[in-house]
N, C-alpha and C positions, 0 to 999 in steps of 0.2 A: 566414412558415412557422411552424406550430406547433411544439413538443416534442413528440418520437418517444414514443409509447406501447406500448410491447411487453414488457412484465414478465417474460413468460415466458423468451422469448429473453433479457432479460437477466440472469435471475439462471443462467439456464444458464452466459452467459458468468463473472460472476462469480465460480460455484465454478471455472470451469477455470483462471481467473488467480488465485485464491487456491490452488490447488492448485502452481500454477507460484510462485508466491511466497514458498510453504515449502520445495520444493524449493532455489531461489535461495537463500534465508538459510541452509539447512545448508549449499549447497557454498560461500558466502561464508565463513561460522564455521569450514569445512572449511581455507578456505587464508589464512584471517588470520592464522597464526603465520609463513608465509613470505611474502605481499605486502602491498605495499600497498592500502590501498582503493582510492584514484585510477587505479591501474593495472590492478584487477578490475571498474571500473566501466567501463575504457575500453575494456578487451576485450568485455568482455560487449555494450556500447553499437554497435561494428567489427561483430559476428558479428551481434547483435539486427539492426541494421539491415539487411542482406540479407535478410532474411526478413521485416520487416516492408515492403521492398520489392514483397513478390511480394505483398501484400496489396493494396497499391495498386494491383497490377496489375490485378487482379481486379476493383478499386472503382470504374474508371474509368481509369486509367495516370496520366501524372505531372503534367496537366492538374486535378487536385483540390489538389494541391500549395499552388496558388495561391490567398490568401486575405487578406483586407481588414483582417484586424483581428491584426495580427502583432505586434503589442505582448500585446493581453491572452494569445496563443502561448507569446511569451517570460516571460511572468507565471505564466503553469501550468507550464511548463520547469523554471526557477528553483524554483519549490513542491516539485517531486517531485525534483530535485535535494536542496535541502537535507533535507527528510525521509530520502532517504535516507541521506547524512553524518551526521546525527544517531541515528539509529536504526542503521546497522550501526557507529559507535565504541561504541554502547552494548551493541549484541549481542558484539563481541569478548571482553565482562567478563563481562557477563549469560548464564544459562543461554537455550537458544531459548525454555521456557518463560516463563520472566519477560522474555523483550523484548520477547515478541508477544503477551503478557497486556498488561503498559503501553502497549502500543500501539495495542491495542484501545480505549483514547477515541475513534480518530478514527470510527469507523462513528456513534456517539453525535454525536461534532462534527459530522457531515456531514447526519445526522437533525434537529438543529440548528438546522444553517445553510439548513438546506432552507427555512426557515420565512421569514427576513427576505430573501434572497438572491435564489430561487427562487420565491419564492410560494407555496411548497407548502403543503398544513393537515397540520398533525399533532394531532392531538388531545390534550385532559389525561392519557387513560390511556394513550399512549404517550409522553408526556411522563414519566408516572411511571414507564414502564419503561427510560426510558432515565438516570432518576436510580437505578435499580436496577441497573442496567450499570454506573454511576460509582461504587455502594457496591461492587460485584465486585471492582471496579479496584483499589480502595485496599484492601480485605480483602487482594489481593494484594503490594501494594504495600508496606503494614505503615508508613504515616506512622507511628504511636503507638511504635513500636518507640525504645528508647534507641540502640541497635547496629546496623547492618546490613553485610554482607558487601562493599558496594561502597560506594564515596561515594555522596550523594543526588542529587548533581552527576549521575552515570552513571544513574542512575535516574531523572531526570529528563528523560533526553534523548531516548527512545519515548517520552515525551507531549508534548514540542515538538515531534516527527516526526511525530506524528498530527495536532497544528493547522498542520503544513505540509499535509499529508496533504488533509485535511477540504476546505483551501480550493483545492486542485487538484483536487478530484472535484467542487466546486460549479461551477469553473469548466471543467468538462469536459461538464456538464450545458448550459453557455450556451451553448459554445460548440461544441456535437454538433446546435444546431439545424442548423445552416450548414455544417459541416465532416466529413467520414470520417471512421471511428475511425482508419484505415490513417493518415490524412495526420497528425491529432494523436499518433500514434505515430512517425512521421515525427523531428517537431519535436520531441517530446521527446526519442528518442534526440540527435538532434544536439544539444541543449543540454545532453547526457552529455558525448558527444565534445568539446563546445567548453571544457566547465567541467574536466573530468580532464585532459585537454590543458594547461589555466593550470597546474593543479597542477604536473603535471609538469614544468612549463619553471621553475615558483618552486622547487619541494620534490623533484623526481623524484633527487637527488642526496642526500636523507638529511639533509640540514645540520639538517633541524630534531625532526628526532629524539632527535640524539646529545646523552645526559644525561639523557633523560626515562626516570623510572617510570612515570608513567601507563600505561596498556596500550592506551587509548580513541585518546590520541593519538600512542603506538606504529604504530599500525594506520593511522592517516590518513596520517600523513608519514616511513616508513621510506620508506629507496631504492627504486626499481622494480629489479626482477632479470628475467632470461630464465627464464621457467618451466622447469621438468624435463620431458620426456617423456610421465611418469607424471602431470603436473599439463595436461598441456594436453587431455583428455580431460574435467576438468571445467570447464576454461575454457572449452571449445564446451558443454560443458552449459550454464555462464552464460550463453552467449550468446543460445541456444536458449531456455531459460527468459525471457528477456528479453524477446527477441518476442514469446512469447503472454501476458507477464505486459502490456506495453506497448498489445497490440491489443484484448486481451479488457477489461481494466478499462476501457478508453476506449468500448468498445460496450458495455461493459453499463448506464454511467452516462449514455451517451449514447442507450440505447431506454426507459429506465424510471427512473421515479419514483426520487429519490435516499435517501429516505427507504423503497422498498421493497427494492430490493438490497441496499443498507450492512448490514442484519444477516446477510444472508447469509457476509457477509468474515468472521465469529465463526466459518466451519469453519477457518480459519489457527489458530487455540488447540491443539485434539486434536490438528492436524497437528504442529504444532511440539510437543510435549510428546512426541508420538510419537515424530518423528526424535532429538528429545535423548534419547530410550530410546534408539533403537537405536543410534543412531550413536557418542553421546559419554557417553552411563551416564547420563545425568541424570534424577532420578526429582521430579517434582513434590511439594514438601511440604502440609500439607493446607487450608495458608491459600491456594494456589493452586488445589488441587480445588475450595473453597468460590468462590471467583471465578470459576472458569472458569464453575461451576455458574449464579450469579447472571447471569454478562455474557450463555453462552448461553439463559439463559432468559426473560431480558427480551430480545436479539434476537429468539428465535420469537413472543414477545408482538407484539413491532412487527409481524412480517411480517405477522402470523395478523389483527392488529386492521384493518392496510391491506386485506386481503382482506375482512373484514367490512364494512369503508365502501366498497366498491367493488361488493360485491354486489348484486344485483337484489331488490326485494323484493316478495314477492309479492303481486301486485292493485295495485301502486303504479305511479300514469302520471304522466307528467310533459306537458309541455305538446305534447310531441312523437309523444304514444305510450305503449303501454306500455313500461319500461322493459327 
């Protein structure tokens, strides 16, 4: 069976799982001063899963489930797991705009990886726009800087979370020949539930908190508490976000070109610079305007050039036709 080609529908999906994905990072930065991570990932993953169940429904029932290659499952599991521990101890410190600027390599990495992995072509002019996305990055980033507000350690950890990142959207690509997006949403939830769960039963008690300043790793391993009243209204938001961030990213890399979609994930930037306005007063400084600027516009480049080499052109036949 070949690779699903449907662009359209996927980049539809795409934006609505990046839309659900800045949603999830405020209400996550929302309740990182009272939980822990492992215990926001495990609710979210409890409540995501019903919902990504009724999906299944619809795909087939629970008969898709079943599938031949459950090692390279728990290999994309494990990918978006750690990505995520890496990139929300970094968002605890980092404002939304700087975690979701540095994290933005991965659409770059995955354009990338498209190339040896997938077989995809990318050409040299999107090859140059996706070294015009990496100068965005680092404009933002401010390597040349003497001083920076956070360790480089914490800034460093949205670009480990994006080459987690990268190599579970390639491999969501291989394996969407054969598989649901419902069922791959499935398995990832559960390799939530199974990995917060360890946590819990090693750290869910605090021991490994008590003493640290870090704030990164304040957040990974304080005690789990019973939510407030007032907090469980965004726990079911987590939850909720979870499912369509789980379903939609798995179908949009699973109908379309990986190298066409990925720059679409560049609407997460306005999103998140937006919410840290409203929500927490964060205002973008102007070496992060200048990157968002470059990263989204070498994205439109990539999309705009895949739709140029994919066009029809005119009086031109190929062996089958015109085209």
């Amino acid at each position: 069976m070949s690779a699903l080609n449907r662009p359209g529908l996927g980049i539809l999906f795409i934006l609505a799982g990046t839309l659900a994905i800045s949603i999830n990072d405020l209400l996550i930065k929302y309740l990182s001063g009272g939980y822990p991570l492992h215990q926001m990932i495990f609710t979210r993953s409890m409540i995501g899963l019903c919902f990504t169940f009724t999906f299944v429904y619809f795909e087939g029932g629970l008969r898709i489930l079943k599938t031949s290659t459950p090692g390279l499952h728990l290999v994309r599991g494990l990918m978006v797991v750690c990505a995520n521990l890496c990139y929300y101890a970094a968002m605890a410190v980092l404002t939304l705009g700087q975690a979701t600027a540095l994290f933005f390599v991965a659409p770059l990495f995955i354009t990338l990886l498209s190339i040896p992995f997938l077989g995809e072509k990318v050409g040299p002019l999107r090859i140059a726009a996706v070294l015009v996305g990496f100068a965005g990055v680092l404009v933002m980033q401010q390597p040349w800087a003497s001083e920076t507000e956070v360790s480089r350690l914490v800034m460093l950890l949205p670009v480990v979370a994006a080459a987690f990142y990268a190599t579970l959207q390639v491999l969501t690509r291989k394996l969407g020949v054969t598989t649901q997006a419902s069922a791959m949403a499935v398995y990832m939830q559960m390799t939530f539930l199974l990995v917060s769960a360890l946590f819990y039963l090693l750290a869910g008690d605090g021991r490994f908190s008590e003493g640290q300043t870090n704030e990164s790793l304040i957040f990974m391993f304080r005690a789990w508490v019973w939510p407030t009243p007032d907090d469980w209204p965004v726990f079911i938001g987590l939850g909720i976000s979870s499912g369509v961030i789980g379903y939609c990213l798995t179908a949009a890399y699973r109908l379309a070109n990986a190298a066409t979609v990925a720059p679409f994930e560049y609407v997460g930037l306005p999103l998140a610079i937006f919410w840290g306005w409203l929500v927490f007063g964060e205002w973008p400084s102007i070496a992060t305007w200048v990157g968002c600027a470059l990263i989204i516009g070498a994205g439109l480049f990539v999309f705009l050039r895949e739709q140029v080499k994919e066009r029809p052109l005119p009086g031109r036949r190929t062996r089958w036709g015109r085209r």
